[in-house]
Backbone atoms as SQL, in Angstrom:
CREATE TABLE atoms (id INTEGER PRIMARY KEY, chain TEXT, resi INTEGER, resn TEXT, atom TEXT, x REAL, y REAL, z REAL);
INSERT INTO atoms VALUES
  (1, 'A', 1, 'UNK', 'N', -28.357, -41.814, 15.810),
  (2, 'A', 1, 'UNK', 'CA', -28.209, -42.899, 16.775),
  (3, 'A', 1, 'UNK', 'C', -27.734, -42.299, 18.102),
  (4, 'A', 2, 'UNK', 'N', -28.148, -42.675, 19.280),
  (5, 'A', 2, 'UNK', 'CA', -28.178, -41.916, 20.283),
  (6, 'A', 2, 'UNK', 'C', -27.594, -43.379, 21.143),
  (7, 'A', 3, 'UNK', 'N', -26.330, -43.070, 21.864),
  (8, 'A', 3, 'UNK', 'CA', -25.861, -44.012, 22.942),
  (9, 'A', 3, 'UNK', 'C', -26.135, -44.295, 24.016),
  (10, 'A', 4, 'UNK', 'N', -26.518, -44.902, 25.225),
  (11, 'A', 4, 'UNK', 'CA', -26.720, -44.701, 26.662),
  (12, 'A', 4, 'UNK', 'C', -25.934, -45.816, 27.357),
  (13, 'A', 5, 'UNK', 'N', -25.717, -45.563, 28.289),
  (14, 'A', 5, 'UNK', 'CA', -24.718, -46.620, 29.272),
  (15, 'A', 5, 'UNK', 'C', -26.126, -46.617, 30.537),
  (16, 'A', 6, 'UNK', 'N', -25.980, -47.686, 31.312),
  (17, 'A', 6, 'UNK', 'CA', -26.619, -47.919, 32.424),
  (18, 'A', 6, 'UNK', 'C', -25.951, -47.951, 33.206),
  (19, 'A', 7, 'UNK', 'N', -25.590, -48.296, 34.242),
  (20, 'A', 7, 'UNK', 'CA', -25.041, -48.927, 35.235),
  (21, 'A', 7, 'UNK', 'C', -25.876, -49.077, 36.731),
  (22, 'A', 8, 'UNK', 'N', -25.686, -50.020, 37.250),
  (23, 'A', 8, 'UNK', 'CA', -26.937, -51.015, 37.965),
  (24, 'A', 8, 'UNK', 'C', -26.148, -51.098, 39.597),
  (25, 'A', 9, 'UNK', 'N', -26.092, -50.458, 40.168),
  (26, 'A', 9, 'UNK', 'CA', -25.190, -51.104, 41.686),
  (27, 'A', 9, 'UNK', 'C', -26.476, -51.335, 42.961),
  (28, 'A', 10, 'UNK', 'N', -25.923, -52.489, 43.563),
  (29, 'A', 10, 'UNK', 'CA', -26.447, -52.746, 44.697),
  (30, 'A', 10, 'UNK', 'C', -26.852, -51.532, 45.938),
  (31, 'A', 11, 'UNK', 'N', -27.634, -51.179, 46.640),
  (32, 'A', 11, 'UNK', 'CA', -28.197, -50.270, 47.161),
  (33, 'A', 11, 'UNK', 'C', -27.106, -49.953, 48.572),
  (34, 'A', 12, 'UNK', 'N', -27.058, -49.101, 48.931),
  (35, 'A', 12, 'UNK', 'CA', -26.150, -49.393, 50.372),
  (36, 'A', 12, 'UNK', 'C', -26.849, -50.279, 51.296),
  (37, 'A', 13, 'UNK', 'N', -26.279, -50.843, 52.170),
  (38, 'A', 13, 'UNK', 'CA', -27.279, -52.208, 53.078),
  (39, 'A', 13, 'UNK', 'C', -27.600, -53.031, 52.880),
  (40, 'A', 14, 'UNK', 'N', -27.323, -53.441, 51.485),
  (41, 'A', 14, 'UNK', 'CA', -27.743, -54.663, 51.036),
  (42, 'A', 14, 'UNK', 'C', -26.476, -55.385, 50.538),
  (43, 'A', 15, 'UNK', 'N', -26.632, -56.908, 51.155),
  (44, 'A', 15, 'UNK', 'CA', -25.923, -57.718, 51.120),
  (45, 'A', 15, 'UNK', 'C', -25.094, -57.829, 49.834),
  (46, 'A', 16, 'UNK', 'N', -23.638, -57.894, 49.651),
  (47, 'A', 16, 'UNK', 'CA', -23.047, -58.087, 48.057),
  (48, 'A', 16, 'UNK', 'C', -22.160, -59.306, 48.183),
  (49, 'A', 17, 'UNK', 'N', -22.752, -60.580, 48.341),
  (50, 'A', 17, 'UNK', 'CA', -21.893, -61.735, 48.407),
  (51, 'A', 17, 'UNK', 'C', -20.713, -61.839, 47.313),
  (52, 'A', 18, 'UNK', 'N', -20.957, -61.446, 46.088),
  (53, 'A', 18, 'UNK', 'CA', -20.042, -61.464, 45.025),
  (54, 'A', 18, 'UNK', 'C', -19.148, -60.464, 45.202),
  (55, 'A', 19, 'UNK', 'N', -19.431, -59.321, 45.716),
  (56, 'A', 19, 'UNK', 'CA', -18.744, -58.516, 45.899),
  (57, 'A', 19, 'UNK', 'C', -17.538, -58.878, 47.012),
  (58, 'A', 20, 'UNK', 'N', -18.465, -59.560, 48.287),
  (59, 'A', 20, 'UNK', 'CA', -17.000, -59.741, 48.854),
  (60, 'A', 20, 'UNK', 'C', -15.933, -60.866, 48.621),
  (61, 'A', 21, 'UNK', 'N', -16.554, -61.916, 47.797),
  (62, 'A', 21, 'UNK', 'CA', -16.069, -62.939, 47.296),
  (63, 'A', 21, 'UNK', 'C', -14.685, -62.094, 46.206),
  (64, 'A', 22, 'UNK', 'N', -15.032, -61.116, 45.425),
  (65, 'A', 22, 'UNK', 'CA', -13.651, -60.361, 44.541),
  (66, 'A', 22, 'UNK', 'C', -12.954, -59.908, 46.053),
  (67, 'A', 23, 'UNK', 'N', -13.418, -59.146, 46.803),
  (68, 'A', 23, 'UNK', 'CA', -12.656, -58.555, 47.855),
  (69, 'A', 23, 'UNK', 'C', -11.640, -59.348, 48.090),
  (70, 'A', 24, 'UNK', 'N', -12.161, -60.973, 48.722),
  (71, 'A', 24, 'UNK', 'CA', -11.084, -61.700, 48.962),
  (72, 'A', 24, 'UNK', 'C', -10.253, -62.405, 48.272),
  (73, 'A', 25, 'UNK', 'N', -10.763, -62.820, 46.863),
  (74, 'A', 25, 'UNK', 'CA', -9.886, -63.113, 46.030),
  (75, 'A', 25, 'UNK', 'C', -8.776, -62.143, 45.476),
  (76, 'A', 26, 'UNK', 'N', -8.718, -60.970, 45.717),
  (77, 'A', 26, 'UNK', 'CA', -8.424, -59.958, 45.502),
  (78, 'A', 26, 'UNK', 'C', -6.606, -59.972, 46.541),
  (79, 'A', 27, 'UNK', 'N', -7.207, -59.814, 47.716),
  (80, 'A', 27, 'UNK', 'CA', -6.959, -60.494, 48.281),
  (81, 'A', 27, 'UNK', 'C', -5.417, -61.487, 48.579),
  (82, 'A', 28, 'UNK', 'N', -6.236, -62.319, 48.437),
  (83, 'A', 28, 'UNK', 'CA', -5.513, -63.828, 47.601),
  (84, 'A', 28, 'UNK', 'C', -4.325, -64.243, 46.870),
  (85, 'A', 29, 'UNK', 'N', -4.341, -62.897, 46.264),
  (86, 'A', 29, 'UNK', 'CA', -3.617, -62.767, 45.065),
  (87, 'A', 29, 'UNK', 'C', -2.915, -61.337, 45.002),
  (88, 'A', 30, 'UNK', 'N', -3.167, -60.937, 46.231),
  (89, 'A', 30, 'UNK', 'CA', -1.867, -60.050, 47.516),
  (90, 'A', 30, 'UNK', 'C', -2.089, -58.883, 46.674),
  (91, 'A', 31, 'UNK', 'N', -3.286, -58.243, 46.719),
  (92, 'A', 31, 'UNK', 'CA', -3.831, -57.247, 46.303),
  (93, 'A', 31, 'UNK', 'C', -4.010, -56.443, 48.059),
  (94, 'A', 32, 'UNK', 'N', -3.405, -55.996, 48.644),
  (95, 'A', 32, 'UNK', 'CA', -3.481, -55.830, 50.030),
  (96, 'A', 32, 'UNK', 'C', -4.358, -54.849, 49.839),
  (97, 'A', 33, 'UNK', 'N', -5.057, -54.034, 51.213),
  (98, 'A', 33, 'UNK', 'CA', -5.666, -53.042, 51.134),
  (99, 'A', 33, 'UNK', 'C', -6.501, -52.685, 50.690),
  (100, 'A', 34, 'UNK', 'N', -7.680, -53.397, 49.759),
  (101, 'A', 34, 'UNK', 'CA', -8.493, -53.158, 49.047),
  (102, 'A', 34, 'UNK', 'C', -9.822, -53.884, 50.182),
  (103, 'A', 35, 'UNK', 'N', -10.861, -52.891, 50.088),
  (104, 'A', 35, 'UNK', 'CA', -12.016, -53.097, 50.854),
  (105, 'A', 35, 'UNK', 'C', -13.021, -52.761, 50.730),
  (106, 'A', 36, 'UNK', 'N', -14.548, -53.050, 50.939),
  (107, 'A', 36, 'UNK', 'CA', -16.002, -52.513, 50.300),
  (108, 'A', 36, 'UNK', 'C', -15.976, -52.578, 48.876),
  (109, 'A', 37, 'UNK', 'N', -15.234, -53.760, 48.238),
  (110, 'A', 37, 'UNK', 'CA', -16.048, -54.133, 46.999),
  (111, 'A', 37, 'UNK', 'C', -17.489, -54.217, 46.801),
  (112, 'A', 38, 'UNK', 'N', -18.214, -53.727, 45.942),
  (113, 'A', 38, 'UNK', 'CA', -19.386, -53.691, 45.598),
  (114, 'A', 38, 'UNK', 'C', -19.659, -53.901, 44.069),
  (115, 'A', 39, 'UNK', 'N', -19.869, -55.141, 43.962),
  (116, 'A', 39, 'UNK', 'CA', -20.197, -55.663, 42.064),
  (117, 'A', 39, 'UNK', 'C', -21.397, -54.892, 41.467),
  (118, 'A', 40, 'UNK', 'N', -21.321, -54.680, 40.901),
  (119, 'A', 40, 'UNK', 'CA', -22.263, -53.862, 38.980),
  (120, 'A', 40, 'UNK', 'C', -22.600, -54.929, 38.118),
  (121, 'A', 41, 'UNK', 'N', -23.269, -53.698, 37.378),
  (122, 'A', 41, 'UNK', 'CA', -23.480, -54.715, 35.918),
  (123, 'A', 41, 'UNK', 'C', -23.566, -53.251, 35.200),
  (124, 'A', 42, 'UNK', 'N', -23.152, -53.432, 33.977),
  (125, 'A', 42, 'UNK', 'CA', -23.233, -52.316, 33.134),
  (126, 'A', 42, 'UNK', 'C', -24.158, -52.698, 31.776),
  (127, 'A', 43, 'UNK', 'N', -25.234, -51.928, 31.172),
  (128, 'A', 43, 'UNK', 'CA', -25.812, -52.308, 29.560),
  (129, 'A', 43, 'UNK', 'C', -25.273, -50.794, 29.229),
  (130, 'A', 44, 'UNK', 'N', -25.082, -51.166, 28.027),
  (131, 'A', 44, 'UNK', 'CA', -24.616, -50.421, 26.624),
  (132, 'A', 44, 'UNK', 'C', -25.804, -50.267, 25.712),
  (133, 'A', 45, 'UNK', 'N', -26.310, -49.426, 25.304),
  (134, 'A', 45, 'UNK', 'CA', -27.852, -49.832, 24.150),
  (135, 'A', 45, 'UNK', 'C', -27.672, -48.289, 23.522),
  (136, 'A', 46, 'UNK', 'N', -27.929, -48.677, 22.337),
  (137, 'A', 46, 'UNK', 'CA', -27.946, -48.042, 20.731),
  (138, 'A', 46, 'UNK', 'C', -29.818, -47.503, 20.539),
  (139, 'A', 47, 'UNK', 'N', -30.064, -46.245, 20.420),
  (140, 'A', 47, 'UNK', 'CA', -31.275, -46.354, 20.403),
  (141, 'A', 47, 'UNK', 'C', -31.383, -45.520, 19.006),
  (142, 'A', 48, 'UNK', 'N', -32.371, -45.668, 18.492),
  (143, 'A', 48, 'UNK', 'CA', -32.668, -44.730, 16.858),
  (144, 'A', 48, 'UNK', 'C', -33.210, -43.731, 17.389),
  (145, 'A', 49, 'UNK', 'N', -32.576, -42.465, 17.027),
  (146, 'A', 49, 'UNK', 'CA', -33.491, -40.838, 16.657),
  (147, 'A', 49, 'UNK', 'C', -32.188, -40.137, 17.145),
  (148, 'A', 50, 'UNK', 'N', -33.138, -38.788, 17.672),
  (149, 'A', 50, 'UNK', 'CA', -31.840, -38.251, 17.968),
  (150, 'A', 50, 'UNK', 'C', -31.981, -36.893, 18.909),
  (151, 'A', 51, 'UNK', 'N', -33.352, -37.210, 19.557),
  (152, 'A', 51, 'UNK', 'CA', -33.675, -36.843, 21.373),
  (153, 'A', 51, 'UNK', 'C', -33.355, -37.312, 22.072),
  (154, 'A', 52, 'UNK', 'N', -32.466, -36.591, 22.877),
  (155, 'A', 52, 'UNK', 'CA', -32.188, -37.120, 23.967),
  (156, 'A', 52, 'UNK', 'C', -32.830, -36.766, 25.176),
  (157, 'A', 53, 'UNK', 'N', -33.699, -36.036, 25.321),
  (158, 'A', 53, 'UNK', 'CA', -34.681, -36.268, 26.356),
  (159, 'A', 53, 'UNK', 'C', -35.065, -37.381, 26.290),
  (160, 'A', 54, 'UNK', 'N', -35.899, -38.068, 24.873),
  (161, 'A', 54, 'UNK', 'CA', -36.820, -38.723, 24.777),
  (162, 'A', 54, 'UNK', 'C', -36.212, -39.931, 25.150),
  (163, 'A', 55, 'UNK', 'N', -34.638, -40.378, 24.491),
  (164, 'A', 55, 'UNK', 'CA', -34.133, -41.678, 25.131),
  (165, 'A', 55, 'UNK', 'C', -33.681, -41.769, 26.363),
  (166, 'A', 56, 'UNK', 'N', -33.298, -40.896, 26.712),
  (167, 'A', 56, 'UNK', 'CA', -33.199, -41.091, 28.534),
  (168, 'A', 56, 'UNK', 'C', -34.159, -41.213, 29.398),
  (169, 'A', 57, 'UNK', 'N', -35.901, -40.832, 28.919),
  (170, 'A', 57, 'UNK', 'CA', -36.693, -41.245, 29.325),
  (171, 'A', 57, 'UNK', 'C', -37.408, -42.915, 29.327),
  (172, 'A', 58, 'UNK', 'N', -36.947, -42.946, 28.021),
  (173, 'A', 58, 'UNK', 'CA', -37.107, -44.374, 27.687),
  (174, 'A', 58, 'UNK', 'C', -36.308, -45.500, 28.314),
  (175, 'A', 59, 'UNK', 'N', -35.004, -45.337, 28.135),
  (176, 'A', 59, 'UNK', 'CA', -33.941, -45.987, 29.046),
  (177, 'A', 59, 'UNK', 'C', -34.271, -45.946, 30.886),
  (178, 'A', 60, 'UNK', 'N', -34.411, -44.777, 30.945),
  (179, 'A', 60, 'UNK', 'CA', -35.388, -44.600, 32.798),
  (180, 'A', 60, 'UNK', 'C', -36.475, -46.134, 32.551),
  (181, 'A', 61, 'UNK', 'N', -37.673, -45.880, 32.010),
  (182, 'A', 61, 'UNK', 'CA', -38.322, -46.466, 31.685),
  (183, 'A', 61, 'UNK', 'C', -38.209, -48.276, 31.659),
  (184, 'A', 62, 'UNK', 'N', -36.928, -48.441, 30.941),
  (185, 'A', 62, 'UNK', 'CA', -36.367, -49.385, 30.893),
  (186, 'A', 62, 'UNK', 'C', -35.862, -50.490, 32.182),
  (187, 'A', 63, 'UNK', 'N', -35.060, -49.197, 32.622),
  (188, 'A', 63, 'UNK', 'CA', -34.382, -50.043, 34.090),
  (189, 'A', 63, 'UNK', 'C', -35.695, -49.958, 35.126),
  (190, 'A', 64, 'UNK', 'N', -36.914, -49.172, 35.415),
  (191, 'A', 64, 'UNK', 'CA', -37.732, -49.043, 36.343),
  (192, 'A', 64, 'UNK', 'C', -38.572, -50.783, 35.930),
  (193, 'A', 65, 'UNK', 'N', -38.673, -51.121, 34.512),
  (194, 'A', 65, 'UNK', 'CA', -39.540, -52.136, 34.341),
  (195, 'A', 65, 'UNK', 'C', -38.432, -53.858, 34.297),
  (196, 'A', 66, 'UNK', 'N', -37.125, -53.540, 33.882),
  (197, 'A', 66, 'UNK', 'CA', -36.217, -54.944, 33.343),
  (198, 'A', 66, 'UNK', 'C', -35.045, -55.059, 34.164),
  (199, 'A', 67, 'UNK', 'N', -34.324, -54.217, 33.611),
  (200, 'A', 67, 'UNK', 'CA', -32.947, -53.863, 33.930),
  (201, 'A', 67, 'UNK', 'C', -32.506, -53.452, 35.124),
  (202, 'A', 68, 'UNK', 'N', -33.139, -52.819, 35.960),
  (203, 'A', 68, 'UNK', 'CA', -32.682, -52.858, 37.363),
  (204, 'A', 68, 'UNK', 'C', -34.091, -53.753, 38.496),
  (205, 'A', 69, 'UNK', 'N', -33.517, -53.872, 39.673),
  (206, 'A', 69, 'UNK', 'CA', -34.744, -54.446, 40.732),
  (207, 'A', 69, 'UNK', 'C', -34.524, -53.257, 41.715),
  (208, 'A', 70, 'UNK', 'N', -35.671, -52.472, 41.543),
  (209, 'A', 70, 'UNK', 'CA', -35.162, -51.155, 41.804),
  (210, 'A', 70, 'UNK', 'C', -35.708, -50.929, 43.788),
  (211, 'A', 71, 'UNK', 'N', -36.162, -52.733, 44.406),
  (212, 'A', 71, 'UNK', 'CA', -36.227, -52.420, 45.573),
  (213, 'A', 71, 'UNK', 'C', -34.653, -53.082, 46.403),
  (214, 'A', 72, 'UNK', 'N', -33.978, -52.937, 45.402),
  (215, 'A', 72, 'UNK', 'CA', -31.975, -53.701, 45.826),
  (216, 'A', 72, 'UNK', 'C', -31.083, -52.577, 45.280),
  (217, 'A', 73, 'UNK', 'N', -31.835, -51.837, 44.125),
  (218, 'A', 73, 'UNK', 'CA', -30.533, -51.929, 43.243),
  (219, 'A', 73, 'UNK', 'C', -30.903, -50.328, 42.876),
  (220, 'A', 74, 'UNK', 'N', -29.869, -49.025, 42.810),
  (221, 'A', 74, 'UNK', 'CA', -29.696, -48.385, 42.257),
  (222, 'A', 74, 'UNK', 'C', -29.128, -48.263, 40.717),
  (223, 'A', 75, 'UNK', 'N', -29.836, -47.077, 39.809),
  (224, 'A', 75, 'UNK', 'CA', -29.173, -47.321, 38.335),
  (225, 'A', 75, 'UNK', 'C', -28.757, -45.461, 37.945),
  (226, 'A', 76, 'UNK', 'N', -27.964, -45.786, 37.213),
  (227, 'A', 76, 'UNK', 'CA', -27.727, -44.053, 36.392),
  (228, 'A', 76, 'UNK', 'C', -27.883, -44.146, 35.211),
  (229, 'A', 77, 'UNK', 'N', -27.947, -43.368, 34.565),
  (230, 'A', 77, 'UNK', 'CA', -28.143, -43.427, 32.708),
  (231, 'A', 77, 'UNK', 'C', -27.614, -42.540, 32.589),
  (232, 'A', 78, 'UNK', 'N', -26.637, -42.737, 31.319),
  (233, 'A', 78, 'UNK', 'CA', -25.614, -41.376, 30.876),
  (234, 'A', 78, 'UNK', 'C', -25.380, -41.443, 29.271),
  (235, 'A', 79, 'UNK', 'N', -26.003, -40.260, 28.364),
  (236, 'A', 79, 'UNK', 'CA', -26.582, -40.574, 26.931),
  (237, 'A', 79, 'UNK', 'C', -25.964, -39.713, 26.590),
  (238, 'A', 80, 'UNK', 'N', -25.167, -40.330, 25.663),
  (239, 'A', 80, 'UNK', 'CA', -23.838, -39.572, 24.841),
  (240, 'A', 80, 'UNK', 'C', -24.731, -39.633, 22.951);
C-alpha cells in the first residue's frame, strides 16, 4: 500500500476571498500580525502496489484531470 498526500493552493495572483476572510477573523480574535493568508485543501489517498513511480504518476494524473483546476490552482504530491 503506497500513501500520497496532495495539497492544492491557489496560484499567486489569484484572488483568495476565504483566505482573507481567516486573515480577518484571525484577526478578530486578536491574533495580531498575521497576513497573506492563503486557503488549501489537502487529499490523503491509499493506492494498491508498491511503485512509486507508478503512483505518483497516477496521482499527477489525478490532480491534472479532478483534483486540482490547474488554470487557478497549484498542486504537490508527496508518496510515502
Amino acid at each position: 500500500m503506497i500513501k500520497a498526500r496532495v495539497t492544492v493552493t491557489l496560484k499567486n495572483g489569484v484572488l483568495d476571498p476565504q483566505g482573507k476572510a481567516i486573515e480577518g477573523a484571525l484577526g478578530a480574535l486578536g491574533f495580531d500580525g498575521v497576513s497573506g493568508v492563503r486557503q488549501g485543501k489537502v487529499f490523503d489517498l491509499e493506492l494498491e502496489g508498491t511503485d512509486k513511480a507508478k503512483a505518483e504518476a497516477e496521482v499527477k494524473a489525478m490532480c491534472e484531470q479532478l483534483l486540482a483546476n490547474t488554470v487557478i490552482e497549484n498542486y504537490s504530491v508527496t508518496i510515502s
